[in-house]
N, CA, C and O atoms as a DFTB+ gen file, in Angstrom:
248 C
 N C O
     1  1       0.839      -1.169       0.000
     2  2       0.000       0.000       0.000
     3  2       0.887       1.237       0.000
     4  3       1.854       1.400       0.744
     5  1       0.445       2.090      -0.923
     6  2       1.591       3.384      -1.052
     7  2       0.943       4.677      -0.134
     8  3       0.092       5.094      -0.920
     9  1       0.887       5.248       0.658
    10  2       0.224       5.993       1.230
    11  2       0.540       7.829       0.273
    12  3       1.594       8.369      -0.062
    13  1      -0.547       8.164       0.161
    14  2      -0.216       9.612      -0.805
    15  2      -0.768      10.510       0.375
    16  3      -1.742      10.742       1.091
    17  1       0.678      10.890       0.044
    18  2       0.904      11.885       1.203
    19  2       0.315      13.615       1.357
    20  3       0.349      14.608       2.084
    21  1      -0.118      13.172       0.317
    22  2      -1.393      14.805      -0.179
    23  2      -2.829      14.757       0.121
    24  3      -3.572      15.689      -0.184
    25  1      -3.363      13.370       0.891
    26  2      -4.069      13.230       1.179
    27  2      -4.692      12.645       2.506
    28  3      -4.331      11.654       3.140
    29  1      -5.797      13.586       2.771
    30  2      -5.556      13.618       5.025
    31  2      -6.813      12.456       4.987
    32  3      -7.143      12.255       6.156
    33  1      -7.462      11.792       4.243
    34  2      -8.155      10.707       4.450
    35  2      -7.790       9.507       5.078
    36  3      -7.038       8.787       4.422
    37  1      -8.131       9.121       6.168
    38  2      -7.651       7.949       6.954
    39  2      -7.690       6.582       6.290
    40  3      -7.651       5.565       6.983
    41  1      -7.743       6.547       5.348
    42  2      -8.104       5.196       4.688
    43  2      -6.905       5.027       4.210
    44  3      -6.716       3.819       4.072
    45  1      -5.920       5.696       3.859
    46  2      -4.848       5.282       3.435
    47  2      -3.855       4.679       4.268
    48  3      -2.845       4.188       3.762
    49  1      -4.067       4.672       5.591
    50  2      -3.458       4.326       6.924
    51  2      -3.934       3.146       7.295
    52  3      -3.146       2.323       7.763
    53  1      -5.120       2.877       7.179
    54  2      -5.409       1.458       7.474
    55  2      -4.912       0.299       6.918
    56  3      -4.203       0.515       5.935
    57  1      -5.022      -0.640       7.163
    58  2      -4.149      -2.076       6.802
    59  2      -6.109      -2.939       6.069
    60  3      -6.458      -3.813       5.276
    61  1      -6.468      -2.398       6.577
    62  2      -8.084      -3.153       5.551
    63  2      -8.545      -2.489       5.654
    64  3      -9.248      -2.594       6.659
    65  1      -8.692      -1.411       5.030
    66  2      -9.828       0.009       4.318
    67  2     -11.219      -0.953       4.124
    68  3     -11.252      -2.085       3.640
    69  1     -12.215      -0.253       4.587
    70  2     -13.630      -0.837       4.191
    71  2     -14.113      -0.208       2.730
    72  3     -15.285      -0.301       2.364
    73  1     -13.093       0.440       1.939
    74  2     -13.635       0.832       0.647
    75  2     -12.492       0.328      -0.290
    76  3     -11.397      -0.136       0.029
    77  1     -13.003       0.528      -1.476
    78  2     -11.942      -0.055      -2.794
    79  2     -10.564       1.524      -2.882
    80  3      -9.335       1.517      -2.817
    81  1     -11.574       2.659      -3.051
    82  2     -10.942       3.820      -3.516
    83  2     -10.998       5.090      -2.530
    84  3     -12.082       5.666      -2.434
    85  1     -10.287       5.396      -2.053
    86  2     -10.334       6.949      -1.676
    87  2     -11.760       7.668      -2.123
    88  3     -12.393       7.646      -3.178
    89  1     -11.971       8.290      -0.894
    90  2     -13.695       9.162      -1.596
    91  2     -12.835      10.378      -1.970
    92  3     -13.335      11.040      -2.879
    93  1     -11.366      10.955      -1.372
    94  2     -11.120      12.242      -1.156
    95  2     -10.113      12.161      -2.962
    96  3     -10.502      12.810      -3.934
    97  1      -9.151      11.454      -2.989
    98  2      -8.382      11.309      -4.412
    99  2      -8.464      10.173      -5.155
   100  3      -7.693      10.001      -6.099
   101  1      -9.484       9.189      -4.791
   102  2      -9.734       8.046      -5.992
   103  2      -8.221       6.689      -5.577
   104  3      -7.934       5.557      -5.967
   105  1      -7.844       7.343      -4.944
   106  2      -6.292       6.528      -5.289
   107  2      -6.809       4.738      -4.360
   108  3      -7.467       4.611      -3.328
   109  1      -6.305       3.841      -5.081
   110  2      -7.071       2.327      -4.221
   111  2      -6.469       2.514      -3.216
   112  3      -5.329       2.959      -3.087
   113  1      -7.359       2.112      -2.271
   114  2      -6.919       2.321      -0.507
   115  2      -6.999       0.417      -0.524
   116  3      -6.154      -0.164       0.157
   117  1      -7.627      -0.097      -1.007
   118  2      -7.752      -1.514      -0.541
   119  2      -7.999      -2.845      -1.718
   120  3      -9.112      -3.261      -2.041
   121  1      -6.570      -3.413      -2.290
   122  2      -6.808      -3.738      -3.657
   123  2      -7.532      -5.490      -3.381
   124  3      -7.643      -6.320      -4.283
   125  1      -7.890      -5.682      -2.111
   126  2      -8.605      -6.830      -1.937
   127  2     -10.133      -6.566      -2.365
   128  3     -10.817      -7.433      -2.908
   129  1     -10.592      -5.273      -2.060
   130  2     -11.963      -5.551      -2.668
   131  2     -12.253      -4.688      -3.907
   132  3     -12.221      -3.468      -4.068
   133  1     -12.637      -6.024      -4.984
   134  2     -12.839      -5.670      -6.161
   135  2     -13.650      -4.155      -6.840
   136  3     -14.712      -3.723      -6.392
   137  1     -13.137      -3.732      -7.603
   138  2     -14.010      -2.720      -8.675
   139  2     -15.270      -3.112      -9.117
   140  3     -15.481      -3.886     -10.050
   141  1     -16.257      -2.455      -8.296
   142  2     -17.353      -2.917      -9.052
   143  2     -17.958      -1.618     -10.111
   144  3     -17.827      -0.407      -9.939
   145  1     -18.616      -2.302     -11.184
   146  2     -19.552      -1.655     -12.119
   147  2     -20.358      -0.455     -11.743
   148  3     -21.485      -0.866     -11.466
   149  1     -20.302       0.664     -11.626
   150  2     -21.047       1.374     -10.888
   151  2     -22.383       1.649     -11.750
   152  3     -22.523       1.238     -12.902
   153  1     -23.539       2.547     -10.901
   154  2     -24.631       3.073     -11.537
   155  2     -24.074       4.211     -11.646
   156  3     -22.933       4.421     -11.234
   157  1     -24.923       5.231     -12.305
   158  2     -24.732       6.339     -12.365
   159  2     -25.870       7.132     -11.682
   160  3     -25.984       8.358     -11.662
   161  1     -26.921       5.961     -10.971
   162  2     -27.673       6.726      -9.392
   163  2     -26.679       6.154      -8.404
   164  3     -26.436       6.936      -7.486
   165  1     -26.003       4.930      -8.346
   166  2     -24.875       4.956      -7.140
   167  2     -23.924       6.352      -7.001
   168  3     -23.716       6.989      -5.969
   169  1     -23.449       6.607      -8.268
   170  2     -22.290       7.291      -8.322
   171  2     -23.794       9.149      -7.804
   172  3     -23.262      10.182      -7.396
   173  1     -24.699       9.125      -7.893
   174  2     -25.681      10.125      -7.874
   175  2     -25.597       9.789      -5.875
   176  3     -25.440      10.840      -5.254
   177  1     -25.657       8.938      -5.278
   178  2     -25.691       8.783      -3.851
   179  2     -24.425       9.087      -3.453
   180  3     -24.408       9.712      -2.393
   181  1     -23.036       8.796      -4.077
   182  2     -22.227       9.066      -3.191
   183  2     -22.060      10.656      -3.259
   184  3     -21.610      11.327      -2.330
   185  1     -22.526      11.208      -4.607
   186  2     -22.481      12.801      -4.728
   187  2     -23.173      13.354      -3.347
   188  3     -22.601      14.154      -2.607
   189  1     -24.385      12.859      -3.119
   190  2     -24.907      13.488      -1.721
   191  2     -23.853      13.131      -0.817
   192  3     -23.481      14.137      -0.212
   193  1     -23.163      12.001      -0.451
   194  2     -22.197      11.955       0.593
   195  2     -21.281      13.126       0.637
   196  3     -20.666      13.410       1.664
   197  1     -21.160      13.963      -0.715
   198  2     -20.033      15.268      -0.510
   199  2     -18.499      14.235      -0.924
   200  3     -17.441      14.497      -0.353
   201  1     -18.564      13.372      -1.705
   202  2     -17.408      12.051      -2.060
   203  2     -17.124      12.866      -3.291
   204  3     -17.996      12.800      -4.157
   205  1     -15.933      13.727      -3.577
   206  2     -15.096      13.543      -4.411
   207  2     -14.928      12.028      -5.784
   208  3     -15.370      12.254      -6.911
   209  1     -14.678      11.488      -5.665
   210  2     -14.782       9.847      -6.057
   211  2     -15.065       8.982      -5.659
   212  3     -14.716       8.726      -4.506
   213  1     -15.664       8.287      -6.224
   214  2     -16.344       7.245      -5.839
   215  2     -15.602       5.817      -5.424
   216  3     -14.823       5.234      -6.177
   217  1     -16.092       5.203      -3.677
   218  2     -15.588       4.602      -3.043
   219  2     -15.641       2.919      -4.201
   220  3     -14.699       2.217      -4.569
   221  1     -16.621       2.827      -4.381
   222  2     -16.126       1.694      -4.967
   223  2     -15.606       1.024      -6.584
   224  3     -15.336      -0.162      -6.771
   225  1     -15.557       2.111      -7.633
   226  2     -14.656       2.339      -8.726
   227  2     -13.665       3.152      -8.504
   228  3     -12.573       2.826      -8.968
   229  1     -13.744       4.044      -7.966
   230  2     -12.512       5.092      -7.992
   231  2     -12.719       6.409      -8.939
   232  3     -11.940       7.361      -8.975
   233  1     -13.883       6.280      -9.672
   234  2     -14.138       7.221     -10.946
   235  2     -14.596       9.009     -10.396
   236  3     -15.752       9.342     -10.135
   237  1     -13.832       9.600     -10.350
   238  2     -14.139      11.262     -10.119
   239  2     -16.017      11.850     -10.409
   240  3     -16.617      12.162     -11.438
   241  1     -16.347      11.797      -9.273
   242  2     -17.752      12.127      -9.283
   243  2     -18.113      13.953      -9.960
   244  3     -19.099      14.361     -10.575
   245  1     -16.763      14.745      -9.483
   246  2     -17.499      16.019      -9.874
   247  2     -16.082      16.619     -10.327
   248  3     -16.012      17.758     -10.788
């Protein structure tokens, strides 16, 4: 795990992130759980979360 150091999201610190991707820079926080297919109302829910990218592709929401 490479930790990017430009980014204050705690997920990059953990040893088993409960997400695939960073919400804050997309970057994989956890390459055990797979990329899934997203919607584009999933990727519409994590926008209400205020998520930069989306936790479980990694794909830049805004």
């Amino acid at each position: 795990m490479i930790q990017n150091n430009r980014c204050l999201n705690f997920n990059h610190g953990r040893i088993n992130a409960p997400v695939h991707a960073c919400p804050m820079c997309g970057e994989v926080v956890n390459g055990d759980i797979s990329i899934k297919n997203c919607s584009e109302d999933e990727h519409a829910e994590r926008r209400k979360d205020r998520n930069k990218y989306c936790i479980d592709c990694g794909n830049q929401l805004i």
